[in-house]
Residue frames relative to the residue before (quaternion, step in Angstrom):
aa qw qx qy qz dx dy dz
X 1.0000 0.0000 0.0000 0.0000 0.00 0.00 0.00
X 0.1218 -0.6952 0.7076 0.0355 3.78 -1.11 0.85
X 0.5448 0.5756 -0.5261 0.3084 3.39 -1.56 -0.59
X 0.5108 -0.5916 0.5048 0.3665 3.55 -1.49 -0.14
X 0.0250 0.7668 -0.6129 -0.1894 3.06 -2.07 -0.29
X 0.3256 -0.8617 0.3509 0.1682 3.24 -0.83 1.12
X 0.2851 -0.7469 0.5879 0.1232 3.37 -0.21 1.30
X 0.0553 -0.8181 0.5724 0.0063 4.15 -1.51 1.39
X 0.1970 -0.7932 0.5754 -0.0317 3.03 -0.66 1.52
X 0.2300 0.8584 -0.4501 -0.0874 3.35 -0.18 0.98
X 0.6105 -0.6928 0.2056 0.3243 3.46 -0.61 1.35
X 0.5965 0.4752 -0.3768 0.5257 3.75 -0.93 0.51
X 0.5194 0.5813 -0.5634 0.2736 4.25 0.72 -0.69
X 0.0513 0.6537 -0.7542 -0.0347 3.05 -1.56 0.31
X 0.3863 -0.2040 -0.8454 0.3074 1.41 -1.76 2.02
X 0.5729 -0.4403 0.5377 0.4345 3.77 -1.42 0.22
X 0.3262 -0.6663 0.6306 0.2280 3.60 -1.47 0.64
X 0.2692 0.7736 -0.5732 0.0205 3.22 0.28 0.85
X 0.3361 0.7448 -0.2761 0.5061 3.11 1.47 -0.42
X 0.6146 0.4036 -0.2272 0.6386 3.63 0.44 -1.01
X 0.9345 -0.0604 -0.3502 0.0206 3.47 0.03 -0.16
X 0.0399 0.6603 -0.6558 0.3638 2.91 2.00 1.51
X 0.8902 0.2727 -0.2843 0.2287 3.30 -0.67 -0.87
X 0.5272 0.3834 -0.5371 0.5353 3.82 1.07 0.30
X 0.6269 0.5003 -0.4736 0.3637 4.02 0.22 -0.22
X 0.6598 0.5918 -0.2012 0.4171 3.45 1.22 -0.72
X 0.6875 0.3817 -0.2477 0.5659 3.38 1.42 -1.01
X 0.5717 0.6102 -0.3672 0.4074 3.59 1.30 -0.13
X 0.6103 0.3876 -0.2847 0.6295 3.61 1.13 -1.26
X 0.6811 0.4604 -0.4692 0.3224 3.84 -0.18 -0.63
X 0.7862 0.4762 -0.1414 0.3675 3.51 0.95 -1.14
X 0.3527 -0.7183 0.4616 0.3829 3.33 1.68 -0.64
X 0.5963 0.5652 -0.4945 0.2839 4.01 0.48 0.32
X 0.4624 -0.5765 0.5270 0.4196 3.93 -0.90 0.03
X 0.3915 -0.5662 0.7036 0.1765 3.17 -1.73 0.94
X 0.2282 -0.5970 0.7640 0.0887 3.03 -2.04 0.87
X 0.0311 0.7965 -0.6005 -0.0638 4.04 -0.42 0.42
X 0.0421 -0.8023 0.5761 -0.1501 3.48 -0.12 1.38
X 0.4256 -0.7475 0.4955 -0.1209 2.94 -0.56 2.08
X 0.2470 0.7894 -0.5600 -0.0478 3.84 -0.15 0.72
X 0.0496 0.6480 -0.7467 -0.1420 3.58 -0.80 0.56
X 0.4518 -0.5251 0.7128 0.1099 2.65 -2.56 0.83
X 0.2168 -0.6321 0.7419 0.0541 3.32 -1.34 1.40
X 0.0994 -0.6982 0.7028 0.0931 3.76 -1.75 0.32
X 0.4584 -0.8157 0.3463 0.0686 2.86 -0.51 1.68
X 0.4972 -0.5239 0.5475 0.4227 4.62 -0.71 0.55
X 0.2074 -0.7423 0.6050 0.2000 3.26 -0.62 0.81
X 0.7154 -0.5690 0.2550 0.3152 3.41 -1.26 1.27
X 0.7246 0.4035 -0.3611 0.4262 3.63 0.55 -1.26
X 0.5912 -0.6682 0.4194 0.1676 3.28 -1.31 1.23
X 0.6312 0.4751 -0.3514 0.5024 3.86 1.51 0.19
X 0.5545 0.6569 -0.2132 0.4643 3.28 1.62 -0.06
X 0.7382 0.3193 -0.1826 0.5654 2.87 1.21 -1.41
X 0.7043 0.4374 -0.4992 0.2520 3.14 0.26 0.22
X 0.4156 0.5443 -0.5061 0.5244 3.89 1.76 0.04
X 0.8320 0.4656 -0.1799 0.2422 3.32 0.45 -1.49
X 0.3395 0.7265 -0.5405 0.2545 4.03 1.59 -0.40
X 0.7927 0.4975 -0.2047 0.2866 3.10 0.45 -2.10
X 0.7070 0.4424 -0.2684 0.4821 3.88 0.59 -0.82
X 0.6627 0.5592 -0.2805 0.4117 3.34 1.41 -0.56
X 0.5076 0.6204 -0.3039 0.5149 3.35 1.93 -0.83
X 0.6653 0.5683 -0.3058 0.3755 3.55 0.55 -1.39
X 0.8311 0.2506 -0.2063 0.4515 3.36 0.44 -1.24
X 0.4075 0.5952 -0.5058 0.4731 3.54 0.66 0.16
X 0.8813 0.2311 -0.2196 0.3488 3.31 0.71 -0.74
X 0.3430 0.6541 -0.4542 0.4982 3.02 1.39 -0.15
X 0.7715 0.4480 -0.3419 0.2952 3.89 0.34 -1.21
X 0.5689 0.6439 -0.3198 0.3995 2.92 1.75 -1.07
X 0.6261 0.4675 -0.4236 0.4581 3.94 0.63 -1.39
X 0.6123 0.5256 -0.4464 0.3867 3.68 0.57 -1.17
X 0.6350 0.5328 -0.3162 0.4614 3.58 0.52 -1.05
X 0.7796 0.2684 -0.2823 0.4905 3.64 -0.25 -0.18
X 0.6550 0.4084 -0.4356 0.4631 3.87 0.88 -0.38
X 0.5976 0.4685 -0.4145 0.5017 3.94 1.25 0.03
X 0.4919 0.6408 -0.3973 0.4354 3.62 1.19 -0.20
X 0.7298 0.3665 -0.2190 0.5339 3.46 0.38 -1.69
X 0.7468 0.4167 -0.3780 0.3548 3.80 0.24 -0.79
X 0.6925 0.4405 -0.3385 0.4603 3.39 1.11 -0.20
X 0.4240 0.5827 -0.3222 0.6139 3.85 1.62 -0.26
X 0.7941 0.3369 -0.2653 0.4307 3.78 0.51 -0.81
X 0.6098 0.5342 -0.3203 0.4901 3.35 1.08 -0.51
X 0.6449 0.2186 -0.3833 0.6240 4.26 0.50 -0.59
X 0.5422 0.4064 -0.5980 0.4280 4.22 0.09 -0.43
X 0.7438 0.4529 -0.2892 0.3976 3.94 0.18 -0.50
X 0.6843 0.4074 -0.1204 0.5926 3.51 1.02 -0.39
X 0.2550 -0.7490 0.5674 0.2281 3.76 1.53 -0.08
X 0.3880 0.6470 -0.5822 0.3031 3.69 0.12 1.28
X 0.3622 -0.5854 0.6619 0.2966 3.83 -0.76 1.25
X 0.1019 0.7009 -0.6996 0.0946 2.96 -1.39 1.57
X 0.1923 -0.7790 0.5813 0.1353 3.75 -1.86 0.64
X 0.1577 -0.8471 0.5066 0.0297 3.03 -0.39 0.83
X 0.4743 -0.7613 0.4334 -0.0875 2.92 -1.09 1.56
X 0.2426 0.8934 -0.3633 -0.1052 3.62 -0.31 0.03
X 0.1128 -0.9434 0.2992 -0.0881 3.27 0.08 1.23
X 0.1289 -0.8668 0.4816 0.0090 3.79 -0.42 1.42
X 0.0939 0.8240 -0.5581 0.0277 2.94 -1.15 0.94
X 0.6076 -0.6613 0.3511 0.2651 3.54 -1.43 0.55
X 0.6988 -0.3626 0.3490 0.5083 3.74 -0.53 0.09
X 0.9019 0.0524 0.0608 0.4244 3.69 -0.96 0.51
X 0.3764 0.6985 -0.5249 0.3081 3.47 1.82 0.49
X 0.2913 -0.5865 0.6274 0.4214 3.42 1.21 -1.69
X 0.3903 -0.7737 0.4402 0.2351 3.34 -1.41 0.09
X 0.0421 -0.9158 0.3985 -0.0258 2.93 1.30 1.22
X 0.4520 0.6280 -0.4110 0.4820 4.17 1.53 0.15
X 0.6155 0.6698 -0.1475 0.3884 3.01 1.44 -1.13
X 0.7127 0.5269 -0.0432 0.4611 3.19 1.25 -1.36
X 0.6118 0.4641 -0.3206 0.5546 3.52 1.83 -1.10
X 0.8225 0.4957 -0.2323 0.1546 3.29 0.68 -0.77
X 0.5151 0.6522 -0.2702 0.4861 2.68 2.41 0.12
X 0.6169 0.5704 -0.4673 0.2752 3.22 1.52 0.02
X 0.7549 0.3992 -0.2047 0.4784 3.50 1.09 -0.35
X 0.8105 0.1698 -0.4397 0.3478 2.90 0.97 1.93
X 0.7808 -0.1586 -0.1002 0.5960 3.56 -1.31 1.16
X 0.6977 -0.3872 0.4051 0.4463 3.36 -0.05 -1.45
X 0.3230 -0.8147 0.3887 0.2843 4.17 -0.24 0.56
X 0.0808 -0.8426 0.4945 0.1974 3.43 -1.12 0.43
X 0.2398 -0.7698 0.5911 0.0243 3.40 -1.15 1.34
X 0.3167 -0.7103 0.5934 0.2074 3.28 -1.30 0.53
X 0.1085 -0.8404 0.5237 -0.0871 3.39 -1.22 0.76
X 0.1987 -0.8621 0.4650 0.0316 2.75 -0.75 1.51
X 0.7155 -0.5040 0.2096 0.4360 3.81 -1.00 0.93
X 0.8240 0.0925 0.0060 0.5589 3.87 -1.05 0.54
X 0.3733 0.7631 -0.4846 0.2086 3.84 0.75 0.70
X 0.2139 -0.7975 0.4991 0.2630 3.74 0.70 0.53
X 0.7575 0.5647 -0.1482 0.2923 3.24 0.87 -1.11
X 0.4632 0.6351 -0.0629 0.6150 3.33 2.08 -0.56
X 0.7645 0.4189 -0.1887 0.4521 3.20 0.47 -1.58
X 0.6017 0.5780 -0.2390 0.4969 3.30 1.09 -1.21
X 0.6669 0.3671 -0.3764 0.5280 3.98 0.37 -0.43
X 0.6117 0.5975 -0.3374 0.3938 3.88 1.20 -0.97
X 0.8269 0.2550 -0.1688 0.4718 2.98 1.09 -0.49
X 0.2961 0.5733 -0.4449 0.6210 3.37 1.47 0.96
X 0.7784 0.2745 -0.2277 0.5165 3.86 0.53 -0.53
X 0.5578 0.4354 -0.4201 0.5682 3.90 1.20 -0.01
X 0.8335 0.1973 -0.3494 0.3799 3.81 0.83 -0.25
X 0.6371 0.5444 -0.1982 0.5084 3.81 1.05 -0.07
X 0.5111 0.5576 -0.3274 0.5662 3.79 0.96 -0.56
X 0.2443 0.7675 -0.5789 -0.1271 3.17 -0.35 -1.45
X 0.4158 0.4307 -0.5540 0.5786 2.54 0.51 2.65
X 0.5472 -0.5347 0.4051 0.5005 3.01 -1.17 0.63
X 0.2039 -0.6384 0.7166 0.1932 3.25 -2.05 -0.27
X 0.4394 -0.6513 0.6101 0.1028 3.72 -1.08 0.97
X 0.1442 -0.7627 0.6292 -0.0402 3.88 -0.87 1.33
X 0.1107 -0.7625 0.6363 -0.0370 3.21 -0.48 1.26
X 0.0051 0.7371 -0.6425 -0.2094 4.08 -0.38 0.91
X 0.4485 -0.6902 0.5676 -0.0192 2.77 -1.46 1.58
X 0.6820 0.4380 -0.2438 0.5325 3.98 1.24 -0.14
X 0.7395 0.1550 -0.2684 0.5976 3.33 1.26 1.12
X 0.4993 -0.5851 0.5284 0.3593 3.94 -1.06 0.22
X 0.0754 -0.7653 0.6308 -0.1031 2.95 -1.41 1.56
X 0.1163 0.7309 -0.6086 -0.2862 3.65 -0.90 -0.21
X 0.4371 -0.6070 0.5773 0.3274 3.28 -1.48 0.95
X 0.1337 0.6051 -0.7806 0.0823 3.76 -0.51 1.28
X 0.3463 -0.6329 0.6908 -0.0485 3.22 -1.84 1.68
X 0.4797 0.6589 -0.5208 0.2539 3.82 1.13 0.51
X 0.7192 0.1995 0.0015 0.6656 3.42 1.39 -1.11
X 0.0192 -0.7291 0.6841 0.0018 3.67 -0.63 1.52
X 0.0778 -0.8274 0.5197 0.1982 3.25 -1.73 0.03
X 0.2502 -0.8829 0.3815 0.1109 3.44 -0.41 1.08
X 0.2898 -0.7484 0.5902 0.0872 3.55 0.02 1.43
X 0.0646 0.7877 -0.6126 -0.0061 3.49 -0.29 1.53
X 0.0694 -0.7087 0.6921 0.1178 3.83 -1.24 0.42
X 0.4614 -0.6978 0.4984 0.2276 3.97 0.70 0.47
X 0.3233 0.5210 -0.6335 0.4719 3.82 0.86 1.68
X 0.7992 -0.3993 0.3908 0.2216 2.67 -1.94 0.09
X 0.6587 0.4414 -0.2297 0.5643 3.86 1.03 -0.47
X 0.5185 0.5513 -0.4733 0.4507 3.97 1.42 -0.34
X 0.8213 0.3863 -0.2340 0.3485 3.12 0.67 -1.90
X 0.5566 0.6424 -0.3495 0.3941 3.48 1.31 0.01
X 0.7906 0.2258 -0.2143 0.5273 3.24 0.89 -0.94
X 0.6527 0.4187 -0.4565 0.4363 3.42 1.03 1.12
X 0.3366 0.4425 -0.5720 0.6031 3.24 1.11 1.04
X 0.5923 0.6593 -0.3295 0.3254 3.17 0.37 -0.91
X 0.6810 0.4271 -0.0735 0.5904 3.66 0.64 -1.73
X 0.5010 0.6962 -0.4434 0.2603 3.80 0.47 -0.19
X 0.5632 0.6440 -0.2472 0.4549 3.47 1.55 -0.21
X 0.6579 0.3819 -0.1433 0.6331 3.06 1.67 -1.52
X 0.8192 0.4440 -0.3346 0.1411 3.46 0.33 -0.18
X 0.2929 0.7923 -0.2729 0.4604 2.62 2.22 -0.29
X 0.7546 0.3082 -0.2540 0.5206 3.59 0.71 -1.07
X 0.5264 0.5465 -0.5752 0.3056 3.82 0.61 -0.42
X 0.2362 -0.6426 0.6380 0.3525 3.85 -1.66 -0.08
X 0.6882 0.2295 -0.2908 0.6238 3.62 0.56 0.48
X 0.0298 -0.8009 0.5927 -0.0802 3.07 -1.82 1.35
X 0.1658 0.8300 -0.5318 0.0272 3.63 0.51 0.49
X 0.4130 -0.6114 0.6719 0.0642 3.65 -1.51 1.59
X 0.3280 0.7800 -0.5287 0.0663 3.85 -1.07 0.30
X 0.2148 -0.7258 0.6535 -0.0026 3.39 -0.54 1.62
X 0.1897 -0.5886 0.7756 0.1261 3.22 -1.88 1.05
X 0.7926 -0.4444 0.4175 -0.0059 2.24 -2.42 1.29
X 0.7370 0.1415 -0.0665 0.6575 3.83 0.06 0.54
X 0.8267 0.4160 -0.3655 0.0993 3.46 0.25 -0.23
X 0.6349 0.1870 -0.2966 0.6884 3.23 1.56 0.60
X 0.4316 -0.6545 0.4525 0.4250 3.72 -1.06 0.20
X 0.4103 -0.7222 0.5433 0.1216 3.90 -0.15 1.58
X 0.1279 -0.7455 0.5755 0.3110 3.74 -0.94 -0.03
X 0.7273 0.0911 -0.2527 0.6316 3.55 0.86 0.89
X 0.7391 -0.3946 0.4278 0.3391 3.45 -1.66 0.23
X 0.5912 0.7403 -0.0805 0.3098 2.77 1.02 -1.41
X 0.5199 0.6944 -0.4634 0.1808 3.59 0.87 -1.39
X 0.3462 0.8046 -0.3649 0.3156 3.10 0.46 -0.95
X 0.8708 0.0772 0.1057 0.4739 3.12 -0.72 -1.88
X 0.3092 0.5793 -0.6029 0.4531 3.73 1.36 0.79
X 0.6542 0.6518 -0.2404 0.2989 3.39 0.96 -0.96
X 0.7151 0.5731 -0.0865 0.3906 2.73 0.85 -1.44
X 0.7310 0.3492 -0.1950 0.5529 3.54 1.70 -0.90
X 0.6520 0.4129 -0.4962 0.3977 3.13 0.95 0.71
X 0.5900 0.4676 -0.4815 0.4488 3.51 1.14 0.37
X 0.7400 0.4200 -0.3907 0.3512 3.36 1.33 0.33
X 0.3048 0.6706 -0.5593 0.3802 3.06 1.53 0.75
X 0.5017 0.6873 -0.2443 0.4650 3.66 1.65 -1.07
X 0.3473 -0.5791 0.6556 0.3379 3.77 0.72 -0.72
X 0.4686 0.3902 -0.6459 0.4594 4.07 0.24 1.01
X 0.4241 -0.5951 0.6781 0.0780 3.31 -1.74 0.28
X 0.2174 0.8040 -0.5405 0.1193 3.76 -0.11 0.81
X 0.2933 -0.6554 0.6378 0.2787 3.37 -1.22 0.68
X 0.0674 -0.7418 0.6613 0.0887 3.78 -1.26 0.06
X 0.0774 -0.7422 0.6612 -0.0768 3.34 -1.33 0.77
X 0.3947 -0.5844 0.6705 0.2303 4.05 -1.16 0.78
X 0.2768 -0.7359 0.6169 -0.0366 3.51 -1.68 0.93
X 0.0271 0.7969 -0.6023 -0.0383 3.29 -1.11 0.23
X 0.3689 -0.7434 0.5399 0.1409 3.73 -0.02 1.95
X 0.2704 -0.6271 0.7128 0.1597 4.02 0.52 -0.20
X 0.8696 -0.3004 0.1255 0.3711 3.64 -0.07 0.62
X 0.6096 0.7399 -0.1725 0.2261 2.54 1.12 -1.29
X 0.7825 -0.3504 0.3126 0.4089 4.00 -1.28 0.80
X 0.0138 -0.8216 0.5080 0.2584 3.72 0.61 0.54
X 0.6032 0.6321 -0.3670 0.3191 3.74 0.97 -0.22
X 0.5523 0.4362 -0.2509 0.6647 3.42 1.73 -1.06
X 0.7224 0.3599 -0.4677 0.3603 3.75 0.18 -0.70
X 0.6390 0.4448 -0.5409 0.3180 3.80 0.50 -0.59
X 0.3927 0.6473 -0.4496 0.4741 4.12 1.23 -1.08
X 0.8235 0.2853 -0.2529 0.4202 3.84 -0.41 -1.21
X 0.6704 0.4898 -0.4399 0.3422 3.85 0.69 -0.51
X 0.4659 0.5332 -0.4343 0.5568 3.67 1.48 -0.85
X 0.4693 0.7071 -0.3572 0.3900 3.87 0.35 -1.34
X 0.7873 0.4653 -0.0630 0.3997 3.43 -0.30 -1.66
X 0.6898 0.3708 -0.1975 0.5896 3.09 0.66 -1.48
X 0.4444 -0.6842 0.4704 0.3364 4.04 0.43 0.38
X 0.1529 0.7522 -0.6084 0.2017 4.03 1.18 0.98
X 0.2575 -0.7512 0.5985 0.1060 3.77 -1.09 0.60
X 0.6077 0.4936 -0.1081 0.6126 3.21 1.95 -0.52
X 0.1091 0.6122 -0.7568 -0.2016 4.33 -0.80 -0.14
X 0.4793 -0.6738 0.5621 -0.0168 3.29 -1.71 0.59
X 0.5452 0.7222 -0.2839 0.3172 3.85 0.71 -0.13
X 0.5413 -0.7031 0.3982 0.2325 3.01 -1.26 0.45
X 0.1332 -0.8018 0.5312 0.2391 3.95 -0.29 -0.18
X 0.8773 0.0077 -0.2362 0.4176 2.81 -2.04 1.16
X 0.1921 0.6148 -0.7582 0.1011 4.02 0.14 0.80
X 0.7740 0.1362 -0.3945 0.4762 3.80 -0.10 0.74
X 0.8421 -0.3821 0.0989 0.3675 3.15 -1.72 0.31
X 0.6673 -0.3509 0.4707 0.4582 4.08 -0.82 -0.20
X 0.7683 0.5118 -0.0166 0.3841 2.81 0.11 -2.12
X 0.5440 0.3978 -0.3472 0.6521 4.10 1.25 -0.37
X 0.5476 0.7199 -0.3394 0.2580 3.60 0.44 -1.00
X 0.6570 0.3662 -0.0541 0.6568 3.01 0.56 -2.14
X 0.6225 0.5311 -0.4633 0.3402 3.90 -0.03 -0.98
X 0.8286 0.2735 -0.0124 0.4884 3.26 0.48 -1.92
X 0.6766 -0.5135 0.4460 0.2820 3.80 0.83 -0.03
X 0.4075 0.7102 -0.5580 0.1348 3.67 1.06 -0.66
X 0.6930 -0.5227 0.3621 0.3399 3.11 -2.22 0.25
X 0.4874 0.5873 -0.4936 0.4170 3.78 0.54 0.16
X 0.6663 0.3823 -0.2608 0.5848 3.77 0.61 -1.13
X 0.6126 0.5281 -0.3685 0.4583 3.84 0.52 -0.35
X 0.7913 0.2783 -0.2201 0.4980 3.57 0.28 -0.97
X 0.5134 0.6570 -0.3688 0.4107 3.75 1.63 -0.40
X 0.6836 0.5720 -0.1502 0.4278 3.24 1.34 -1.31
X 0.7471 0.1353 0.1728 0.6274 3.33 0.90 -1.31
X 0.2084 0.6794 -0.6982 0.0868 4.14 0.36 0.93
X 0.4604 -0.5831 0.6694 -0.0015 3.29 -1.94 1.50
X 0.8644 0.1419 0.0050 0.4824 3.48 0.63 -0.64
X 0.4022 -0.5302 0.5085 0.5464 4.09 -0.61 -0.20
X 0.3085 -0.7765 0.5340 -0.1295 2.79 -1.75 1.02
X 0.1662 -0.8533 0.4941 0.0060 3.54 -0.03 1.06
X 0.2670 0.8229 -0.4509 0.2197 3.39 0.02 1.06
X 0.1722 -0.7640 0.6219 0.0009 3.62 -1.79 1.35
X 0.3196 -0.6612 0.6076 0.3024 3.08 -1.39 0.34
C-alpha cells in the first residue's frame, strides 16, 4: 500500500490519543504511505457585548489556553513518534472557533487514503467530527477506541457486509488493507437489512476474490441482540483486528431514534473500525 493518511488529533480529547498515534505511525511505516498529522485546536471567542465580556474574558482566557498547551504537546508527541519510526510526516495545524466544526479537517480528508481518529467512549464531541468525515470526505475514516486497549493487527480483518451503499463503498475502499491481511472473514446478520438472498454474504466474499483476497463468509443471527455491539463482538470472536462496515445506510435521524449500529459502535467502538458513508 502507498498513498497518504491523515491521522486527527484534536486538542482537549480525553483520554489522550496517544494510542491513535502509535498505531497510525505503525500502519504508515508498515504500509509505506506518508502521514498527514493535522492538529485542530478549538479557540472560543470574548463575546462582543461588553456585560458579557467582562464575566466571560477570564474563563475564555483559560481555555483558549489550556487548548493551546494541549495543542503543541500533541504536536511534539506526534513529531517524536514518526522522527522515531523514520516516517515522512506533514503536519498540519488547524484553528477553529466554537461550533465552527472542523470543516479543514474534512477538506483535507478528501484527498487522502482515508483518516484516522481516535475515540473516546460517549464523546459527543468526537463523534460529531466522525461523522462530519463519514458524511463530507467521501472516504472512508478509521475509528480507533481510545477508552480501552486495542491493537490495530491487519492479519485478520472483518467485514460486516449488509449489501447498502456505504458497505460496497467502504469495501472498495479497504481493498488496500485487505489485500495484505492473511485472514478475511465477510458476515451479514439476519434481519438487519432487507438482503436479496441468504446468500449476501458470500456475494461478498467473491468479489474480493475477484481481487485475489480469499475470504470465508457465513449468515448470522443477533437473536435480538444490540445489532451494533453484536456485529463489534462477532469480528471480536473471530480474533478480527480490523471491523469492516459501512455507516449510516439509513437515515441519521432513525439511527439516534432507534439506536442503529453506526451510533452504537460510534458511541462505544470495541475494536478499530473501518467505516464509509
Amino acid at each position: 500500500m502507498t498513498g497518504r493518511i491523515q491521522l486527527i488529533l484534536p486538542a482537549g480529547q480525553q483520554p489522550k490519543p496517544t494510542p491513535a498515534i502509535e498505531a497510525a505511525v505503525a500502519l504508515v511505516r508498515t504500509s509505506g504511505a506518508s502521514l498527514t498529522a493535522s492538529v485542530a485546536q478549538t479557540l472560543a471567542n470574548i463575546p462582543a457585548h461588553w456585560l458579557a465580556r467582562e464575566y466571560a474574558h477570564l474563563p475564555v482566557a483559560e481555555f483558549n489556553a489550556e487548548m493551546a498547551a494541549d495543542a503543541v504537546a500533541l504536536r511534539e508527541s506526534v513529531t517524536r513518534a514518526a522522527k522515531n519510526a523514520n516516517v515522512s510526516m506533514r503536519l498540519i495545524e488547524i484553528l477553529n472557533g466554537l461550533g465552527d466544526g472542523e470543516r479543514a479537517v474534512v477538506m483535507s480528508a478528501r484527498t487522502h487514503d482515508f483518516s484516522v481518529l481516535g475515540l473516546p467512549d460517549f464523546d459527543t464531541s468526537t463523534r460529531q467530527l466522525a461523522e462530519q468525515l463519514l458524511f463530507d470526505s467521501g472516504r472512508p475514516l478509521l475509528v480507533l477506541p481510545l477508552s480501552r486497549p486495542f491493537t490495530l493487527d491487519l492479519s485478520t480483518i472483518a467485514v460486516a457486509w449488509d449489501h447498502s451503499e456505504p458497505a460496497s463503498r467502504v469495501l472498495s475502499g479497504a481493498l488496500p488493507l485487505l489485500q495484505r491481511a492473511k485472514r478475511v472473514i465477510v458476515f451479514s446478520v439476519f434481519g438487519a437489512k432487507k438482503l436479496p438472498r441468504a446468500e449476501a454474504a458470500r456475494d461478498a466474499a467473491e468479489y474480493l476474490l475477484s481481487h485475489n483476497i480469499e475470504a470465508s463468509w457465513e449468515m448470522l443471527d443477533s437473536n435480538d441482540r444490540a445489532r451494533g455491539r453484536f456485529i463489534m463482538e462477532t469480528a471480536i470472536a473471530r480474533g478480527a483486528g480490523l471491523l469492516v462496515m459501512g455507516a449510516y445506510a439509513t437515515l441519521p435521524a432513525q439511527e439516534y431514534l432507534l439506536g442503529g449500529v453506526t451510533v452504537s459502535v460510534l458511541n462505544e467502538p470495541l475494536l478499530p473500525v473501518l467505516m464509509s458513508n
